[in-house]
C-alpha positions in Angstrom: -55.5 3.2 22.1 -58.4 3.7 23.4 -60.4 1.5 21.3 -57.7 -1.5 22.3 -59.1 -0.7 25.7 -62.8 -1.6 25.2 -61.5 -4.4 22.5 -59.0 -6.2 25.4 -62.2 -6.2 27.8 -60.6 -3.6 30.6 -63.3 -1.2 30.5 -67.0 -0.6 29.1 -67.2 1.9 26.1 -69.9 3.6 28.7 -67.3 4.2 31.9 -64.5 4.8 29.6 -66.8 7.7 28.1 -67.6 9.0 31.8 -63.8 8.7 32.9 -62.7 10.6 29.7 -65.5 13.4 30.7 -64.4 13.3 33.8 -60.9 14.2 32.9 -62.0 16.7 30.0 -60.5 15.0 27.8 -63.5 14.9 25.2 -62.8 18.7 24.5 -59.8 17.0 22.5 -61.9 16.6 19.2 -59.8 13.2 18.1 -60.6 11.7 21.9 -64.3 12.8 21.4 -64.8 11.5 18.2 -63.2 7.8 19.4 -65.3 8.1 22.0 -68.3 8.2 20.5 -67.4 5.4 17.5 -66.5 3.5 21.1 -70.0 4.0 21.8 -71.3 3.4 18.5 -69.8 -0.2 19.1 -67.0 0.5 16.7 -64.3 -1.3 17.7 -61.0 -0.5 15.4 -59.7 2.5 12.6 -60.9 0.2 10.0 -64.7 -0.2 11.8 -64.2 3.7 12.0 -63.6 4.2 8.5 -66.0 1.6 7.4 -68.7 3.9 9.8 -68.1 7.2 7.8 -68.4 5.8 4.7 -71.7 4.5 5.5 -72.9 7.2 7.5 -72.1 9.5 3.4 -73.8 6.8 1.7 -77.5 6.2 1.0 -77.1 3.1 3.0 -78.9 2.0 6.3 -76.9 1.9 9.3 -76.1 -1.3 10.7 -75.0 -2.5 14.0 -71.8 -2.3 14.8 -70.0 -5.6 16.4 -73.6 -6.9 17.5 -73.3 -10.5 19.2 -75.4 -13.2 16.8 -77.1 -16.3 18.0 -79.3 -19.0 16.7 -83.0 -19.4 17.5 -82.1 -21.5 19.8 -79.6 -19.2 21.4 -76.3 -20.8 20.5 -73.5 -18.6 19.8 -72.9 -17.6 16.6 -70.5 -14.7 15.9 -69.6 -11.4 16.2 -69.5 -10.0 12.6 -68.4 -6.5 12.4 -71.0 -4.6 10.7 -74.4 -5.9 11.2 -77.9 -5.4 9.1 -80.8 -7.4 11.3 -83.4 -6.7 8.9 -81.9 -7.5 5.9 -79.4 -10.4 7.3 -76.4 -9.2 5.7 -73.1 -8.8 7.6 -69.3 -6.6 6.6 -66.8 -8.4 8.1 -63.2 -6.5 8.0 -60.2 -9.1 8.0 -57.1 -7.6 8.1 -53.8 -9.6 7.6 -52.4 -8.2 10.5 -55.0 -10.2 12.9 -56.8 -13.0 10.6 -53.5 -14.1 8.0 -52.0 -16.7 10.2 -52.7 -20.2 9.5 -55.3 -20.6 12.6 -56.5 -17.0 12.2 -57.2 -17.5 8.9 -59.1 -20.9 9.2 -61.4 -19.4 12.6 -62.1 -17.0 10.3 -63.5 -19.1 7.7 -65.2 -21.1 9.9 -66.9 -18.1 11.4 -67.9 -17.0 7.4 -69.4 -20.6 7.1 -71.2 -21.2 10.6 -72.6 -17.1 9.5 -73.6 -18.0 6.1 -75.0 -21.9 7.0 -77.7 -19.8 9.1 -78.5 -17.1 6.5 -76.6 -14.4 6.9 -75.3 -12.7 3.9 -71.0 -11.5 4.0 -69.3 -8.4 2.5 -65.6 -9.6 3.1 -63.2 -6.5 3.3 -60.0 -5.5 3.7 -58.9 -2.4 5.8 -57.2 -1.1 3.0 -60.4 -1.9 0.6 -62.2 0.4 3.3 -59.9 3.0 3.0 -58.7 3.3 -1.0 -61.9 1.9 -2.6 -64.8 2.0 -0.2 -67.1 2.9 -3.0 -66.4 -1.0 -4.4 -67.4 -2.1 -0.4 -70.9 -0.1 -0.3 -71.7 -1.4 -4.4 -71.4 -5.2 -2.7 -73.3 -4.1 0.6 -76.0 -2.1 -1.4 -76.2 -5.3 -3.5 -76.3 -8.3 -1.1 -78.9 -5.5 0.7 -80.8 -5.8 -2.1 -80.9 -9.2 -2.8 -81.8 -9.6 1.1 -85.0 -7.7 0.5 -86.3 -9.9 -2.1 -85.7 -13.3 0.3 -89.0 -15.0 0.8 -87.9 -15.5 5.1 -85.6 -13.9 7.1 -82.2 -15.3 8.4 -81.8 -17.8 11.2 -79.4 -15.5 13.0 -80.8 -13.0 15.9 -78.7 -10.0 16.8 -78.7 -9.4 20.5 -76.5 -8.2 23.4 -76.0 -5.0 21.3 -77.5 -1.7 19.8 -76.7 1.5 18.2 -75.2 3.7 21.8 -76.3 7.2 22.4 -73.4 9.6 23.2 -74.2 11.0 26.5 -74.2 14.7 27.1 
């Protein structure tokens, strides 16, 4: 629920944080811990459960929902995960959201205008994050690896969007 807030626009993952401590509603462990993935720039159960598996692996964090842009600073996309450094995106495409005939081809167009300027894709399912997220971090931990051994770095910028402290 409250992640459906920041995602529909209503509110910024920063005031929703201060009205939540304002209610003391962050002693609730389960509102706490949304609250900070909120701030984290998580944005949905799957992003969550994409986030801990990371944060157990030997993998480098990444940015979560950062906004991409070309040099030039068109618009790019908004891919879920994000590693700058490396250029390599995890994009989590449920059918629930991105199965429909027009949600399906937006999101292929996305994957192509993503991959046309360098970027690297993990494609995932919610359910691949959840029953075999060891299969997600062998193709991340791959395509990282293969990023590092690219003679020039992607054409995409991240911008508009870092890792969030949680404020005490």
């Amino acid at each position: 629920m409250l992640a459906h807030v920041v995602q529909a626009g209503w509110c910024h993952p920063h005031d929703l944080h201060a009205e939540l401590r304002a209610a003391r509603l962050l002693r609730r462990p389960a509102v706490r811990a949304a609250a900070e993935e909120l701030l984290a720039g998580v944005r949905s159960v799957a992003e969550a459960r994409a986030r801990d598996a990371l944060t157990a692996s030997d993998l480098p964090a990444p940015l979560w929902n950062a906004r991409l842009h070309t040099p030039d600073g068109a618009f790019l996309a908004t891919p879920d995960a994000y590693w700058p450094e490396a250029g390599v995106a995890l994009e989590i495409d449920s059918a629930e959201y991105h199965y429909t005939r027009d949600a399906w081809q937006a999101t292929l167009r996305r994957r192509l205008r993503l991959e046309a300027h360098g970027v690297l894709v993990v494609s995932a399912t919610p359910s691949m994050i959840r029953d075999t997220p060891h299969d997600v971090l062998a193709a991340l931990r791959a395509l990282l690896a293969l990023a590092t051994a690219r003679p020039a770095p992607p054409t995409a910028r991240a911008r508009g969007h870092r890792q969030l402290t949680l404020p005490f």
